[in-house]
MARKOLLO-789387 format. One record per residue (C-alpha): residue in one letter; chain; y, z, x. Coordinates in steps of 0.5 Angstrom, whole numbers, plus 500, padded with zeros to 3 digits. Layout:
REM MARKOLLO-789387
<drenza r="a" c="A" Y="Y" Z="Z" X="X"/>
...
This chain:
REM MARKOLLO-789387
<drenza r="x" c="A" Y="705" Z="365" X="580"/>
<drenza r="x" c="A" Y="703" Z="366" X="588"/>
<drenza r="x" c="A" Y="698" Z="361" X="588"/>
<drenza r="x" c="A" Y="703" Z="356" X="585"/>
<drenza r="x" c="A" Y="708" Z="360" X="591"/>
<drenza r="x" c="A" Y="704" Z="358" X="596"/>
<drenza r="x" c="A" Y="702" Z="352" X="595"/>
<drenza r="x" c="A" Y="709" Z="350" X="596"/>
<drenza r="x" c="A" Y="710" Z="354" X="602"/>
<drenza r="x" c="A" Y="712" Z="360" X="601"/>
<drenza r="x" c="A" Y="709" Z="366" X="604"/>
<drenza r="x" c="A" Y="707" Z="370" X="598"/>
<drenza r="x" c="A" Y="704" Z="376" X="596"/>
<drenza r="x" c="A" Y="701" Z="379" X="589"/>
<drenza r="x" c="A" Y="700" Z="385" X="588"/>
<drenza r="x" c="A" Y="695" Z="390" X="585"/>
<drenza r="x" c="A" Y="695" Z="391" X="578"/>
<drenza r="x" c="A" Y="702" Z="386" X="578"/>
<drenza r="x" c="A" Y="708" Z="387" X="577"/>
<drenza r="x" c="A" Y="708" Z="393" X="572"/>
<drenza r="x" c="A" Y="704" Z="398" X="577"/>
<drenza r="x" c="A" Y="709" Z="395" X="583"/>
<drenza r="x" c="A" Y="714" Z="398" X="577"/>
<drenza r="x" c="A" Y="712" Z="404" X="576"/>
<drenza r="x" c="A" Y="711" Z="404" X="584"/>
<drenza r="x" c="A" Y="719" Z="404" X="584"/>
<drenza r="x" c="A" Y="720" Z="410" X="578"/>
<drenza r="x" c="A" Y="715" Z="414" X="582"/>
<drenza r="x" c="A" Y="719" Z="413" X="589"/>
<drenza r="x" c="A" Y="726" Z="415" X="586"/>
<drenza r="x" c="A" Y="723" Z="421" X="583"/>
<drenza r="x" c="A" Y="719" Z="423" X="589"/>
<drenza r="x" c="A" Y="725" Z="420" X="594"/>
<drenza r="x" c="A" Y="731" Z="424" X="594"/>
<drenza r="x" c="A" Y="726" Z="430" X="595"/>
<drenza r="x" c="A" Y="726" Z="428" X="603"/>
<drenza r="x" c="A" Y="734" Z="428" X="605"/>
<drenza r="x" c="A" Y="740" Z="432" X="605"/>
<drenza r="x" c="A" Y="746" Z="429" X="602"/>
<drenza r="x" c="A" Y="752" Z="429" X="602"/>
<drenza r="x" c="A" Y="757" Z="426" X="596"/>
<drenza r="x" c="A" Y="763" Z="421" X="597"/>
<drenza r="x" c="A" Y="768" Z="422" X="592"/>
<drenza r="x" c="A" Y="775" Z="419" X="592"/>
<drenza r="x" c="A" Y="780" Z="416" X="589"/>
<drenza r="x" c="A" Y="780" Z="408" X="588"/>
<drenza r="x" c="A" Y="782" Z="405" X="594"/>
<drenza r="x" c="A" Y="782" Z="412" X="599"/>
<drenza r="x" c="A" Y="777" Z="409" X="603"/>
<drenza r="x" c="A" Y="770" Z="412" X="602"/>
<drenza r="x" c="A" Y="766" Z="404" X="602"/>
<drenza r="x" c="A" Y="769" Z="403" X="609"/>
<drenza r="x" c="A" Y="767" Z="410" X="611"/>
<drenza r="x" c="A" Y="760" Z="410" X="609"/>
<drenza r="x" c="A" Y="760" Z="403" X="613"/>
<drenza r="x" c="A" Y="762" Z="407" X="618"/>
<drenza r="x" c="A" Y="757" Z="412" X="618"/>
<drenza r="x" c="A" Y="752" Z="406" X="618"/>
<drenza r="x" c="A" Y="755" Z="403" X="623"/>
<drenza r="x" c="A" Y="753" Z="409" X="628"/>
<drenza r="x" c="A" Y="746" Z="410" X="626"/>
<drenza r="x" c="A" Y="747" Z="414" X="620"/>
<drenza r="x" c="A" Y="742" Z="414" X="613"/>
<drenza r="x" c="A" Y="747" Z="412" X="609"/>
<drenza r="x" c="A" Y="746" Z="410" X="601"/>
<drenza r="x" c="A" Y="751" Z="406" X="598"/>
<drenza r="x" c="A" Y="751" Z="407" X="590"/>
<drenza r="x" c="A" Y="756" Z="402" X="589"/>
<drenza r="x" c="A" Y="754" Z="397" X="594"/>
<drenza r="x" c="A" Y="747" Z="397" X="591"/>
<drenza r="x" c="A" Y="751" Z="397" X="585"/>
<drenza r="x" c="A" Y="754" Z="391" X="587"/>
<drenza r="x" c="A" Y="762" Z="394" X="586"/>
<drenza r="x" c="A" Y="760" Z="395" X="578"/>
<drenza r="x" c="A" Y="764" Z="400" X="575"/>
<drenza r="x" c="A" Y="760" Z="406" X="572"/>
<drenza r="x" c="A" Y="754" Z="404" X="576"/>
<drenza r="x" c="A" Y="750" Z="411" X="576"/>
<drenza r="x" c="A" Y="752" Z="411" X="568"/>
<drenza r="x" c="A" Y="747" Z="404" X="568"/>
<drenza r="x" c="A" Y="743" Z="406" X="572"/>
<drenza r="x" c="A" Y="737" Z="408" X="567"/>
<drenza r="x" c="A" Y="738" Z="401" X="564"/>
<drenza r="x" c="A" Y="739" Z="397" X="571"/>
<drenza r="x" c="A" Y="733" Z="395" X="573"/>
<drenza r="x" c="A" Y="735" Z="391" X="580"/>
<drenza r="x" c="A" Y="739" Z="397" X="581"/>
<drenza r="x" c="A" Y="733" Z="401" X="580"/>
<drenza r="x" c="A" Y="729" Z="398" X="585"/>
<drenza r="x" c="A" Y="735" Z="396" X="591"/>
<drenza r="x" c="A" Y="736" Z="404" X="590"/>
<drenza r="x" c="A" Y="728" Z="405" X="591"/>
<drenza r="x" c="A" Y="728" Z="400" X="597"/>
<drenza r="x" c="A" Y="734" Z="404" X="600"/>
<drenza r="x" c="A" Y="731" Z="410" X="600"/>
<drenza r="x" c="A" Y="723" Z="408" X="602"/>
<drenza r="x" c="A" Y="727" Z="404" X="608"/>
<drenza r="x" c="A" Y="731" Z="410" X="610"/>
<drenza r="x" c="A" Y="723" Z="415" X="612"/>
């Protein structure tokens, strides 16, 4: 696939062992990651203001990870997050940024 990618201009790149070793790669960092950084739960009723917070926060410098954002405002994210491998993997991202 990257040789066709390429071929058309893409900047493409394969990866070792494909996709499947990129995978496990990414479960591999969500369970190592968390280790790295204190945290500090958000919690608040619908509406009451804790995505534009964050934002805030974000704004400024802050390292933030925004579950529902990543999520991309679907309800019960952290209940799907097992099954959701894009969410899996934008989480994986956001953290392995924030070093």
């Amino acid at each position: 696939m990257a040789h066709v990618l390429r071929q058309v201009g893409w900047d493409a790149a394969t990866l070792e062992g494909g996709y499947r070793a990129y995978r496990r790669e990414v479960m591999a960092q969500l369970d190592r990651a968390p280790q790295r950084f204190r945290f500090r739960v958000v919690c608040g009723a619908t509406g009451s203001g804790k995505s534009r917070l964050l934002a805030a926060l974000a704004a400024q410098g802050a390292q933030v990870l925004d579950l529902e954002r990543l999520a991309r405002h679907r309800a019960r994210c952290s209940a799907s997050f097992r099954a959701n491998r894009s969410l899996r993997r934008r989480c994986s991202t956001a953290w392995c940024g924030a070093r």
